[in-house]
C-alpha positions in Angstrom: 8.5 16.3 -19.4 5.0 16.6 -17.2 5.9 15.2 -13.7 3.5 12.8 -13.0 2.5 12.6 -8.9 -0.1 10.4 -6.6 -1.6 12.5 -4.2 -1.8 10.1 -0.6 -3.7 12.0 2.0 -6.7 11.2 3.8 -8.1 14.2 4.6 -10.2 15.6 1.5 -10.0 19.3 2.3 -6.2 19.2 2.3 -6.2 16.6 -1.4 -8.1 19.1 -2.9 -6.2 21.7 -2.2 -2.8 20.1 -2.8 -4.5 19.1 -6.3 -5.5 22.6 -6.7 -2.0 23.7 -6.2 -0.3 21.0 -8.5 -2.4 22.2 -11.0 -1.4 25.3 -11.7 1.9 24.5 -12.7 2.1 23.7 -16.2 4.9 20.9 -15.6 3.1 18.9 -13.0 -0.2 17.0 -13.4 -2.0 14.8 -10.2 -1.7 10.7 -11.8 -4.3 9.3 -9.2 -5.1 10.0 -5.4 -5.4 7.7 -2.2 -7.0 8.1 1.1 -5.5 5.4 3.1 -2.3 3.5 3.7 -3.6 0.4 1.6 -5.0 2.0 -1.3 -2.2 3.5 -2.0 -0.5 0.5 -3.4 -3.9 0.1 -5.6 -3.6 3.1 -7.4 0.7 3.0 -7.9 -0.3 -0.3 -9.4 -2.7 0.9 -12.0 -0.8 4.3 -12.6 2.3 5.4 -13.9 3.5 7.8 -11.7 6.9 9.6 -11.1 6.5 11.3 -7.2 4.1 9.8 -4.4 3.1 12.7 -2.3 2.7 10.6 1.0 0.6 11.7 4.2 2.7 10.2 6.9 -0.4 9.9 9.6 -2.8 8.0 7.3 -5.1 5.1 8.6 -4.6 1.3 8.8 -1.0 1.4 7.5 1.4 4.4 8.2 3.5 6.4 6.0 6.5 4.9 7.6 4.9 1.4 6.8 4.5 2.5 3.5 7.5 3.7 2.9 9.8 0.4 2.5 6.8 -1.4 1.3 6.9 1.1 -2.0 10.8 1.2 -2.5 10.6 -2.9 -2.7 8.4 -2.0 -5.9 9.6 -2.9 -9.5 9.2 0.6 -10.3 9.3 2.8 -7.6 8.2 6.6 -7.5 10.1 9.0 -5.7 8.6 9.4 -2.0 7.9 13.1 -0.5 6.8 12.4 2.7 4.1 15.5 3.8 3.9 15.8 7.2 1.7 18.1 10.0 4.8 17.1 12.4 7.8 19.6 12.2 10.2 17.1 13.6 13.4 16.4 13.3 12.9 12.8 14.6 10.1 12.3 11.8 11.9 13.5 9.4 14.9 11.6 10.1 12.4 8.2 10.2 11.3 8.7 7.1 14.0 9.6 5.5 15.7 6.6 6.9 12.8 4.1 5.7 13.4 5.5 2.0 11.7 8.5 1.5 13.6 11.3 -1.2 12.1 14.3 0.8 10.2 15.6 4.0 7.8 18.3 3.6 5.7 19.8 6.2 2.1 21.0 6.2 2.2 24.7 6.9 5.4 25.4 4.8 5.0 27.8 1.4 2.9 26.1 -1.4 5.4 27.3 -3.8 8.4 25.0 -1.9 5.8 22.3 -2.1 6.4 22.5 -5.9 10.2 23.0 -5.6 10.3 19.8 -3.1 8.0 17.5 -5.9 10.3 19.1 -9.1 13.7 18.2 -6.7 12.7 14.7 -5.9 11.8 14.0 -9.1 15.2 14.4 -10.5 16.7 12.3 -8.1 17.2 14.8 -5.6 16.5 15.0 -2.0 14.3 17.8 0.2 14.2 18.9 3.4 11.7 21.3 4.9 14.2 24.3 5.5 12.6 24.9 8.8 13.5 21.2 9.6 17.2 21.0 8.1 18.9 23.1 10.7 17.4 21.1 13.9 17.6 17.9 12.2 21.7 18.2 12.0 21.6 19.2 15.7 18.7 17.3 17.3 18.9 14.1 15.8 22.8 14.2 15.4 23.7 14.5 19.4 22.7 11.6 21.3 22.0 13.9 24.8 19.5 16.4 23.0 17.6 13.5 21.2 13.8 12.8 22.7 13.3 9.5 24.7 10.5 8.4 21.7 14.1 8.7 19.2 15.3 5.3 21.0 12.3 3.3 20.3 12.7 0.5 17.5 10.8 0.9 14.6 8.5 -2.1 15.9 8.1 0.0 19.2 7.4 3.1 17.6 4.8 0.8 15.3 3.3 -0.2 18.9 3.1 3.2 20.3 1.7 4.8 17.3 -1.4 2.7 17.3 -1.6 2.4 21.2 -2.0 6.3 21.1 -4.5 6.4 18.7 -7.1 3.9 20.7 -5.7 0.7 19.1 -5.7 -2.6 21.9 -2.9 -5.1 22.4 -4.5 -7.4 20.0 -5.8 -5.4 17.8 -2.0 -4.3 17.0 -1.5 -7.8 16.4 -3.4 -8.5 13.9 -2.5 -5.1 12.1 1.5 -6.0 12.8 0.9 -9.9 11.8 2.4 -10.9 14.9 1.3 -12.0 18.6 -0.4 -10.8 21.3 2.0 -11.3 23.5 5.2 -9.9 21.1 3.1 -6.7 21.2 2.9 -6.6 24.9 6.4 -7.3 25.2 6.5 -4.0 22.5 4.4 -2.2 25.1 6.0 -3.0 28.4 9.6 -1.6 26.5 8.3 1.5 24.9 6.6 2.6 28.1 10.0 1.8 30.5 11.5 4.1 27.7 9.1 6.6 27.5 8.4 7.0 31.7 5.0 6.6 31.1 2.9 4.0 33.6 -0.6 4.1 31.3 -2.1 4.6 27.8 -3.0 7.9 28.7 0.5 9.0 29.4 1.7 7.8 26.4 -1.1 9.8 24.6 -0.1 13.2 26.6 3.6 12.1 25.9 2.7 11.9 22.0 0.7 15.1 22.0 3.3 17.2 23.8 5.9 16.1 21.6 3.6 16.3 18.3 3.3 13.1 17.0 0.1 13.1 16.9 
């Protein structure tokens, strides 16, 4: 059976390539393609497809949006999330929203392949590099980063504040209020230490999340 997978990844050079790669195995063929969060559901409408290979730092909606949004489908494909973050944290986020696997960026094109055949099956991945720290880092509350204890809504909050996005801007992206995303704000920062945007955004880079 010819596995059939939806590339999601909005950077061209890197779909091309991952295309590239998928097709030169002679059990895997590339369904359809999307460059943002919301096409995505366009083209799992239209095709039948058995992996989504899912960018997790796409535009508009993220790949942990996504994620539940997908598994709430009728029929849903199996979700490898690729990632440029090596994180346990992200891993364990996405993993937690419903994703089957967690692949990174820079890992061996030939796992890429293992990780789509493997959660296709029914079977879950890990990025070998990542499985070690994530039973270690995520599992023990006093090694775990401060960004671990945001909410999901919080983390929704601070992913978009880092990236240039304003109080209500969020809101209308999140569907809620002004003032429920400031709330979001004030709590993410008191957890994070930070006392401005700009912190947040060296707090985000040092920790690679974005």
């Amino acid at each position: 059976m010819v596995i059939r997978v939806v590339v999601a990844e909005d950077h061209t050079i890197v779909r091309e390539g991952i295309k590239q790669l998928i097709g030169l195995a002679s059990d895997l063929t590339v369904a359809g393609e999307a460059n943002n969060g919301a096409c995505v559901f366009d083209v799992l409408r239209r095709t039948e497809c058995d992996v989504l290979l899912l960018d997790i730092s796409m535009p508009g909606l993220s790949g942990l949006e996504v994620i539940p949004r997908i598994r709430s489908l009728d029929k849903p494909p199996a979700i490898l999330v690729l990632s440029m973050h090596d994180e346990a944290q992200m891993a364990a986020r996405a993993l937690k929203a419903g994703a089957a696997g967690y692949a990174t960026k820079d890992s061996d094109p030939a796992l890429l392949l293992t990780a789509i055949r493997k959660v296709a099956a029914g079977g879950r991945y890990i990025d070998p590099a990542l499985a070690d720290r994530m039973v270690f880092e995520v599992g023990l509350s006093d090694s775990r980063p401060a960004h671990a204890l945001l909410s999901e809504r919080e983390f929704q909050v601070f992913e978009r504040l880092v990236h240039g996005a304003n109080v209500n801007e969020i809101a209308n992206q999140l569907s809620i209020s002004a003032k429920t995303v400031s709330t979001h704000k004030v709590r993410l920062m008191q957890k994070l230490g930070a006392h401005s945007v700009a912190e947040l955004v060296r707090y985000a880079i040092e920790h690679q999340l974005m």
